[in-house]
C-alpha positions in Angstrom: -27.8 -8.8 -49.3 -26.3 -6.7 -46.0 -23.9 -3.8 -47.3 -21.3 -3.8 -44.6 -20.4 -0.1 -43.0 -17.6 0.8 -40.5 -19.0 -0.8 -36.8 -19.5 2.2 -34.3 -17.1 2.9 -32.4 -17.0 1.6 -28.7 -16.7 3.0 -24.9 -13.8 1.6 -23.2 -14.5 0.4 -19.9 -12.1 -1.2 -17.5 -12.9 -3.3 -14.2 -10.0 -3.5 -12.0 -10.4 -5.6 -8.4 -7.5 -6.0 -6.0 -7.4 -6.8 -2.2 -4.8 -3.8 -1.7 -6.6 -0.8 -3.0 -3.0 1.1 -2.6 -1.8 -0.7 -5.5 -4.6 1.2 -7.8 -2.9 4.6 -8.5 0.1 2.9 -9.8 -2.0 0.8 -11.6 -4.2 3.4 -13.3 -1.4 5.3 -14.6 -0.5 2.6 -17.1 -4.4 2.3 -17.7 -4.1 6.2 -18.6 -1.6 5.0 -20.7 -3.9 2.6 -22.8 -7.6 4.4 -22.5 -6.1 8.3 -22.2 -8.4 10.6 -19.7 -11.0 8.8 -17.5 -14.6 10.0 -18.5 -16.1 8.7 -15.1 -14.9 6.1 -12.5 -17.0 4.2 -9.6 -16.2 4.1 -6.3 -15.1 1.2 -4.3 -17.2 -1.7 -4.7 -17.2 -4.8 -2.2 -16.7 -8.0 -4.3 -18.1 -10.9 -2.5 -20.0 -12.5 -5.7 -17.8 -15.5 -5.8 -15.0 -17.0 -3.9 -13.2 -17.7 -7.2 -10.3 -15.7 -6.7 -9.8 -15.5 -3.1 -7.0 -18.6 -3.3 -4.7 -16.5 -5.4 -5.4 -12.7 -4.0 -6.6 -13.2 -0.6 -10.1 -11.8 1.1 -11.7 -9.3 1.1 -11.4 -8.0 -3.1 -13.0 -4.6 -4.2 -13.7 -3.7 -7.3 -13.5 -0.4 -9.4 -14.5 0.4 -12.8 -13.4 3.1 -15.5 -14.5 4.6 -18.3 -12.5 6.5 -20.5 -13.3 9.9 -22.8 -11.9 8.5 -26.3 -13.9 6.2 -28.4 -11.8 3.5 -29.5 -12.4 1.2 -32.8 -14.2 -2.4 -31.4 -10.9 -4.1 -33.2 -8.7 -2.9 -30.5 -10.2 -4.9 -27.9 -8.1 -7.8 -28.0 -4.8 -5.4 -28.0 -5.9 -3.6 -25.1 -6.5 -7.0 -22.9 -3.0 -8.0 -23.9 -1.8 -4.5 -22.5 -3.6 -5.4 -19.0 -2.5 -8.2 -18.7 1.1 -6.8 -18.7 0.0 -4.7 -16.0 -1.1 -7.1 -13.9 1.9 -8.9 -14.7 3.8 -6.7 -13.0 2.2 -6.7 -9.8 2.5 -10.5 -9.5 3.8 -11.6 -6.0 5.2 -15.2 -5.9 3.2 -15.9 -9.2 0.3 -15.0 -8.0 -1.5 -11.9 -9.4 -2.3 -9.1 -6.9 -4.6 -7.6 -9.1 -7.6 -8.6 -11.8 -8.1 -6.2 -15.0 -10.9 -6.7 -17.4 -11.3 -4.4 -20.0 -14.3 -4.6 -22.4 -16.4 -2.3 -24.1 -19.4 -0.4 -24.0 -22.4 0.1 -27.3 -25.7 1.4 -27.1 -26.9 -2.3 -27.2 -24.5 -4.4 -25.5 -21.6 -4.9 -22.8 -18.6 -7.1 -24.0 -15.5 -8.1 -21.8 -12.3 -9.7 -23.5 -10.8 -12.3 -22.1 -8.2 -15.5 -23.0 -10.6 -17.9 -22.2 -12.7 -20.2 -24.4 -15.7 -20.8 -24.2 -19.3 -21.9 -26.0 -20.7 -18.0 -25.9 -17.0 -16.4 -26.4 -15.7 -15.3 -30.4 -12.5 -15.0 -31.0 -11.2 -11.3 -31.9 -7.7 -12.2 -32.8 -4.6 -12.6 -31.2 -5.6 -15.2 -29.0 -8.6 -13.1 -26.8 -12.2 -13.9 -26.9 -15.2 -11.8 -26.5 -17.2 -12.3 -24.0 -21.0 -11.0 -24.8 -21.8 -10.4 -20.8 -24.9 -7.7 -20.9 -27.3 -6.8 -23.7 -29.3 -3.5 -23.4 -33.2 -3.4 -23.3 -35.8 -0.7 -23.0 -36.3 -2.2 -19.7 -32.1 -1.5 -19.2 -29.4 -4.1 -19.0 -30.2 -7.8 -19.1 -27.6 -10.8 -17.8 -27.4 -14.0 -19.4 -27.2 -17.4 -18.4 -23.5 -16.8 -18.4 -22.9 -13.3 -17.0 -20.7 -13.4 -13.7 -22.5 -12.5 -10.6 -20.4 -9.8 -9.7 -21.7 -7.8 -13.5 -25.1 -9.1 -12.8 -25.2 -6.6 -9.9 -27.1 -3.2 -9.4 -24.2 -1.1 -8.6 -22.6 -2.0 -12.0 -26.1 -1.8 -13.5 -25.8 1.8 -12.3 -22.4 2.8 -13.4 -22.6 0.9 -17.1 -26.4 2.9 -17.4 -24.1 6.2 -16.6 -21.8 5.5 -19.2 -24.4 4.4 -21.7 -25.6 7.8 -21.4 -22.2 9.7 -22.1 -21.5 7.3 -24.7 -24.7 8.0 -27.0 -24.1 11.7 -26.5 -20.4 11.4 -27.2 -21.4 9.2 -30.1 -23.4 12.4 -31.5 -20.1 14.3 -31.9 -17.7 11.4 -32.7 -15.8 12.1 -36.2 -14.4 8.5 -37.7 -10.8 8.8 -38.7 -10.0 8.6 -42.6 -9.0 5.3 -43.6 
């Protein structure tokens, strides 16, 4: 028989891609807002993996991705993506969005993403959001899958997630659960 115990608790990380990169200090305000201080941020990165989203935002798209110092609990995933998804809300232009945020989480052994989309691979965390199992960790470092987008199959987000890894084991170390 398992004994169940209180999951870990999780590194938030958010991905935000835009054609305008003006529009991302307004934008990480309100993601200050949901994740608190930023524990590390990339830089720019070109997002040329697929053409998917060029019809509704336009070409060229960059990406940038944050983590932030707080642990959170893995249950407040599917809270979180509702919260970006107001945000990007209100940067729509004509119905179309002007900016893409994916927020997920980081563990020692795996990268998740929520999302509202269905699909084979995806559970359901509540409040109609899915979980999106895109990278598993390995001695050899992060592994895709057969259904990992391009754009988080590539080395530069190998890179930043493998610097996060790192501050999230040692901020793990120090992390003092809450009292239920």
């Amino acid at each position: 028989m398992s004994t169940p115990k209180p999951p870990d608790p999780a590194k938030l990380v958010v991905s935000v891609f835009m054609k305008d990169k003006g529009l991302f200090d307004r934008i990480f305000t309100g993601l200050e807002k949901i994740g608190g201080p930023v524990d590390i941020m990339s830089k720019w990165l070109d997002f040329n993996f697929t053409d998917y989203y060029y019809k509704e935002m336009g070409v060229p798209l960059f990406r940038r991705l944050v983590a932030f110092k707080p642990l959170i609990e893995q249950e407040q995933l599917a809270s979180i993506k509702l919260r970006t998804n107001a945000i990007e809300n209100n940067y729509l232009e004509d119905g179309q969005r002007r900016v893409n945020i994916d927020p997920g989480y980081l563990l020692a052994s795996r990268f998740i993403l929520a999302t509202g989309k269905d699909y084979s691979h995806r559970v359901y965390i509540g409040r109609q959001i899915y979980a999106d199992l895109t990278l598993m960790w390995s001695k050899q470092g992060f592994k895709t899958l057969d259904w990992t987008y391009p754009d988080y199959a590539s080395e530069a987000v190998f890179r930043f997630l493998g610097q996060v890894r790192e501050k999230y084991r040692l901020d793990l170390k120090s992390y003092k659960r809450k009292p239920l």
